[in-house]
C-alpha positions as CSV (number, residue, x, y, z in Angstrom):
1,X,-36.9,-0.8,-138.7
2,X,-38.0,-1.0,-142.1
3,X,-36.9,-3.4,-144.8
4,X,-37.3,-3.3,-148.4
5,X,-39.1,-4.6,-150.4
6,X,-40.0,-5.4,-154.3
7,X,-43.2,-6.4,-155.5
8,X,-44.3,-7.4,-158.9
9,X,-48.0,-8.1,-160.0
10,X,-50.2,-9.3,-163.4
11,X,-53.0,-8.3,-163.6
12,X,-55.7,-10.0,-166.0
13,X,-55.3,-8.9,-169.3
14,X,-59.0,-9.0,-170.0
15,X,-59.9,-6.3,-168.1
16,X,-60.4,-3.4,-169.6
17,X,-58.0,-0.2,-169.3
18,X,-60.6,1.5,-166.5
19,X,-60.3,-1.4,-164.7
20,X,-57.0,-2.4,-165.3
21,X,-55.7,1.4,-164.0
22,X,-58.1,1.2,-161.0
23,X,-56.4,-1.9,-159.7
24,X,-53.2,-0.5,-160.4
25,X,-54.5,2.5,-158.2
26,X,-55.7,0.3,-155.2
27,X,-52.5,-1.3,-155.1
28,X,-50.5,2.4,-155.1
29,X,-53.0,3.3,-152.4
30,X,-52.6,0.6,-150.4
31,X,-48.5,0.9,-150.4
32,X,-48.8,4.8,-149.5
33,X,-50.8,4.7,-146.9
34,X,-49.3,1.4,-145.3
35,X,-45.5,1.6,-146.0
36,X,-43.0,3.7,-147.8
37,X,-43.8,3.6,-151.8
38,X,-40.1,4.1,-153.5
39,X,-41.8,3.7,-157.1
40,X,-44.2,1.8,-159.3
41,X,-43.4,0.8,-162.6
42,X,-45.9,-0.1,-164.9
43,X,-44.5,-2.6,-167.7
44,X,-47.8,-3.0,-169.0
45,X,-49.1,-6.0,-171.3
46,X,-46.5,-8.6,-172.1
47,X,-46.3,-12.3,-172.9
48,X,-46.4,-14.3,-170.0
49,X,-43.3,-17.2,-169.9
50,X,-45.9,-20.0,-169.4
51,X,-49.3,-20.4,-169.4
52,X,-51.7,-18.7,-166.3
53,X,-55.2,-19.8,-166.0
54,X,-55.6,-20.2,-170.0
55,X,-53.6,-16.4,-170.5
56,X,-51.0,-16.2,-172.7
57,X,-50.7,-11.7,-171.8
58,X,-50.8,-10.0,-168.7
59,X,-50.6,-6.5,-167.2
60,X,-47.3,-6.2,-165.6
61,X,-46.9,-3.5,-162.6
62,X,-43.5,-3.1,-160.4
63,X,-43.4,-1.8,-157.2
64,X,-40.7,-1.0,-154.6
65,X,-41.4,-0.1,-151.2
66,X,-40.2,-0.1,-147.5
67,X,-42.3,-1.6,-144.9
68,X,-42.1,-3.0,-141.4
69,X,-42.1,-7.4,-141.6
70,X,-45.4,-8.2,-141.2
71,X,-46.7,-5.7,-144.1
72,X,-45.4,-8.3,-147.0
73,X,-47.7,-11.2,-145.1
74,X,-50.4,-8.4,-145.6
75,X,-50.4,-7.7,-148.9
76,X,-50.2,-11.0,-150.2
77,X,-53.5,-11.9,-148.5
78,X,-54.9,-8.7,-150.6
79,X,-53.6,-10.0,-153.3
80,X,-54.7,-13.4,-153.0
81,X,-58.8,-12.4,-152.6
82,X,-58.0,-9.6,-155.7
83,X,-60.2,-11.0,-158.9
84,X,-58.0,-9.5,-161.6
85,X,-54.6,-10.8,-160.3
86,X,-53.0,-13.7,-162.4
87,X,-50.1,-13.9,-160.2
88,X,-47.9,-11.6,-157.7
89,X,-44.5,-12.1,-155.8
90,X,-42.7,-9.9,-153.5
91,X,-39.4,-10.6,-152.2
92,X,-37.1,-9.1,-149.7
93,X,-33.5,-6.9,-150.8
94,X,-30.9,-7.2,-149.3
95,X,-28.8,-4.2,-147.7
């Protein structure tokens, strides 16, 4: 059975746009091709609530998506060895 899911992820507002959109891209393609993309949501750049390693801005991407339970554990190690990601955080809906 698959739960859902929402993810949200900053990317590094340094980067430039080709870069920014190609991470943006890997991420999409990762969610396709290992769970159920619902939608993506790009927020783009917006002031960050406090301080992330000495960024004021970041690039702002939502994504919902169904997956089996171990795909969340999954991503976050992708995200975790991503340069370009200030921060990310995916949480479980409910029903």
């Amino acid at each position: 059975m698959l739960n859902k899911y929402e993810c949200i992820f900053i990317i590094d507002p340094d980067l430039d746009e080709e870069n920014t959109k190609a991470l943006v891209e890997k991420f999409k393609n990762l969610l396709e091709t290992s769970a159920q993309l619902e939608n993506v949501d790009e927020w783009g750049k917006r002031k960050l609530a406090y301080e992330i390693a000495g960024k004021t801005e970041g690039y702002y991407v939502l994504a919902d998506f169904s997956a089996n339970s171990d795909f969340p554990r999954e991503l976050e190690r992708i995200f975790k060895i991503t340069d370009g990601i200030l921060k990310y955080m995916i949480i479980k809906k409910n029903k």
